[in-house]
N, C-alpha and C positions, 0 to 999 in steps of 0.2 A: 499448599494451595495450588489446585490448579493452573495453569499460566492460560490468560484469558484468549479467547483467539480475536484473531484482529480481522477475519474475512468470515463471511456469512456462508451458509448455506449456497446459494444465486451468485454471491461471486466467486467460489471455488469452482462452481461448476462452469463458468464462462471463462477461467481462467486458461481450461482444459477441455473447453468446447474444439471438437472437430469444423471444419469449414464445408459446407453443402455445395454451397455455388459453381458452379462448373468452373468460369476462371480464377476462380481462386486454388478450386481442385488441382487445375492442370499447374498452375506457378506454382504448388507447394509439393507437389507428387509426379513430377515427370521424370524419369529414372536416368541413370546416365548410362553407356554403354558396360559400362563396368559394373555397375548394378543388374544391369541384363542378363551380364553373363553367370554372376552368382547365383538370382534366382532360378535360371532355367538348370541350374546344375540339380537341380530339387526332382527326385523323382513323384511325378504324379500331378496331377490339374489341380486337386486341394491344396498340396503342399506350396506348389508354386505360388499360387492365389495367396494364400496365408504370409509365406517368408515376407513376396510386396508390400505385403498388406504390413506385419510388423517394423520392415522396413520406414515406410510409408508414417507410421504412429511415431517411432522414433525419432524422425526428423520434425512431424509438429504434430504433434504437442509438444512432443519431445518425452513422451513414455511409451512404451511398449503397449501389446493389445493386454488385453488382461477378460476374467469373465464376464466382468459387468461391463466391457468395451461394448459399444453399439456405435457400428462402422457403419457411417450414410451409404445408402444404395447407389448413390452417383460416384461415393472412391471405389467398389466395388466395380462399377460400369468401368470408370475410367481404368481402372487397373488392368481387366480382363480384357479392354480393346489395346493396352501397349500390352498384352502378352499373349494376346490370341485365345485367353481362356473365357468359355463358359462360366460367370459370377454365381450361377446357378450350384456349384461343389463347395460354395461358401460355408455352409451348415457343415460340412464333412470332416471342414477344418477346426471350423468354430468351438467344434465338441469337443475336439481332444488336445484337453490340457497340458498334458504333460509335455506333448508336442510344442503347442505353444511356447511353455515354458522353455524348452529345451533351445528352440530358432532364436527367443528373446536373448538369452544369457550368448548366444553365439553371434549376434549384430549388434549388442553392444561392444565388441572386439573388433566390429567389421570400420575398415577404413576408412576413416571421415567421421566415425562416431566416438567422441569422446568419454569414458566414465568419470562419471562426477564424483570428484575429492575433497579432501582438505582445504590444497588450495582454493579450489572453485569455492568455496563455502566461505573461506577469507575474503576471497577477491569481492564475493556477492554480498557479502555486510561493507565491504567500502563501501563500495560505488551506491548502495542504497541508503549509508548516514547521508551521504552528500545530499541525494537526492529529498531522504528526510529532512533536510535545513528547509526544505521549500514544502512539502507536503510530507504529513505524517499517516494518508490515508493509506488502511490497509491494500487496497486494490492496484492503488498506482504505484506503492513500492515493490508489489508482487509481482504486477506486470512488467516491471522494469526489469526487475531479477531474469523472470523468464526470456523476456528477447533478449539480454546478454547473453545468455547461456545458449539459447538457441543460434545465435549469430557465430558461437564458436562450435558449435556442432556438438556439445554436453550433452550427455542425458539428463531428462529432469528429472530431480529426485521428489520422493512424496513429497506433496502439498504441506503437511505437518512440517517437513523442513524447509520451504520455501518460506511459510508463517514465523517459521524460528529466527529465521534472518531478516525478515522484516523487526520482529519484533526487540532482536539485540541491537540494528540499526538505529533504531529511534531513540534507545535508551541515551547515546552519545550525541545524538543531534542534540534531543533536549536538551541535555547539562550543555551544548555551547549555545544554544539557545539561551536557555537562562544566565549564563556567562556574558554572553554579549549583551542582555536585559539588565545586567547589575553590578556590572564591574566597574561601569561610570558614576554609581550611585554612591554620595558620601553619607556618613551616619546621619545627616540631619535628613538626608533625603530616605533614611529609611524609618529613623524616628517617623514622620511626618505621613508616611505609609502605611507605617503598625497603628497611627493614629485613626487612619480610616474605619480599622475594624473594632476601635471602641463604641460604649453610646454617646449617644451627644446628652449633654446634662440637661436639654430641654425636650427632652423625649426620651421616646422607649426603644425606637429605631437605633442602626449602629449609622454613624456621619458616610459609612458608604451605602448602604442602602436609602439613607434620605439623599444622599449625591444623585443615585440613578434612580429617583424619580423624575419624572416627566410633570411640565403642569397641564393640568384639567383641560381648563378652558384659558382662551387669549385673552383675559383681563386682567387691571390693572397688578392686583395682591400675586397674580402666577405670576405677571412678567417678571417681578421683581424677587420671587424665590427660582426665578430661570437664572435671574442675574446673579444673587448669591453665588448658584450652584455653580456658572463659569467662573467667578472667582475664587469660588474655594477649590475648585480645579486647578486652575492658574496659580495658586500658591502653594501647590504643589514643588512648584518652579525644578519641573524635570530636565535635568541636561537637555542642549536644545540637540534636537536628532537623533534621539534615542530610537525613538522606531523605525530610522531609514538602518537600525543595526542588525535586524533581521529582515525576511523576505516577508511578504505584505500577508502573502496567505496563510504564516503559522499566526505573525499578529493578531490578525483577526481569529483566529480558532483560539487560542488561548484569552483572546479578550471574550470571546461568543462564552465558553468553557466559565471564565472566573465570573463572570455574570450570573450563570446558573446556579453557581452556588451562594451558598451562605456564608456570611462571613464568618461561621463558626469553624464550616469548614475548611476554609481556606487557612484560618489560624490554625490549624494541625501541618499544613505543608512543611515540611524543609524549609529552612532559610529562604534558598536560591531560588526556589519554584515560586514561593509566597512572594516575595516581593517583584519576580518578573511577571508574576501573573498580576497583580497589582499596578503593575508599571501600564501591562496591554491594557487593561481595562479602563485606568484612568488615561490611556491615548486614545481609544475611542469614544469615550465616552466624554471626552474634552471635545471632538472632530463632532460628536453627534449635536451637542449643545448649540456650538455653531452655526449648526444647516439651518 
């Protein structure tokens, strides 16, 4: 089965958006004197233009040019005022690929640009489990990745493998997620859980879907099925501080998450999953009762 992707269309492309703005232009693409002297060692105004140019894409986004690159007309402007060239030989360059090809594969070698490994690939599923303890969205564990990498002068490698590390990162967050959701829990407190996705013998509903109903209206017969429903919360009787055992924002995404579903699905999870999802849900939904 395909392995699902975790960033859309809109955020791959903003991942690896160019910057337009002149001062962003100039902090991201001002060359250093040793930079200088490599490119002008390039015979001809396209080649020069180009190598910067490649240059230039390797430090950020941190990929080289490629065909479908489309280079803003302002890095172009800027490039050709620190090199004295006409941006107008741009097309000269732009056309021939092999060239391209050839300037990429030799500034990945160039000094201060690092190629991306193994270990970089290790190092980049750390540091983004950690970050997954607090957020498992695609974009922000992606963006995280990339300024690491960027901050150590790496090439970025395809977006397919920045997805890959995102998406092996999260796998270990979860299971200590779910670890820290159920390691506190004794059998009565899980008995007491699995009981929620039964029915209730006075209806057709399962006792957690008649739990996260809400009443109608403010009169008398709802107040008092409002009150039930904090008490048969409350008798749950969860370790006290279980949810200060994760960070607030997976909380809530696995309690938003265990809500959408059905209790039938939930009854297929794993152990670990089912009963920490279980846990988020009945802590919100205790906090909601409340308000």
């Amino acid at each position: 089965m395909p392995r699902r992707s975790i960033l859309s269309a809109a955020e791959r492309e903003s991942l690896l958006a160019l910057p337009d703005a002149a001062d962003e232009v100039i902090r991201q693409y001002t060359f250093s004197e040793s930079d200088l002297a490599m490119i002008r060692q390039r015979r001809g105004a396209a080649n020069r233009l180009g190598v910067a140019a490649q240059l230039c894409l390797l430090r950020f986004p941190g990929q080289g040019l490629s065909a479908e690159t489309d280079v803003p007309a302002a890095l172009l402007h800027w490039i050709g005022r620190e090199l004295g060239i006409d941006p107008a030989c741009w097309p000269d360059y732009a056309a021939r690929e092999e060239t391209r090809r050839e300037h990429l594969i030799e500034l990945r070698t160039y000094p201060g640009m690092e190629p991306f490994g193994l270990a970089d690939y290790r190092k980049s599923v750390h540091s983004a489990t950690e970050l997954a303890l607090q957020s498992d969205k695609g974009i922000v564990l992606a963006g995280s990745v990339l300024d690491a990498l960027r901050r150590r002068h790496v090439v970025i490698p395809a977006l397919d493998v920045i997805e890959r590390i995102c998406a092996e990162a999260i796998t270990p967050a979860n299971r200590r997620i779910y670890a820290a959701l159920t390691d506190a829990l004794s059998a009565d407190h899980r008995r007491r859980l699995d009981d929620l996705l039964k029915r209730r013998e006075e209806g057709k509903s399962t006792r957690l879907a008649w739990l996260r109903q809400s009443p109608v209206k403010p009169n008398s017969r709802h107040m008092l099925e409002h009150i039930e429903r904090l008490k048969a919360w409350q008798a749950l009787d969860l370790p006290a501080g279980i949810e200060r055992q994760i960070h607030q924002n997976r909380l809530l995404r696995i309690a938003r998450e265990g809500g959408q579903m059905t209790p039938a699905d939930l009854a297929k999870f794993e152990p670990h999953r089912r009963y920490a999802t279980l846990v988020a849900v009945a802590v919100e939904s205790t906090a909601t009762v409340y308000r």
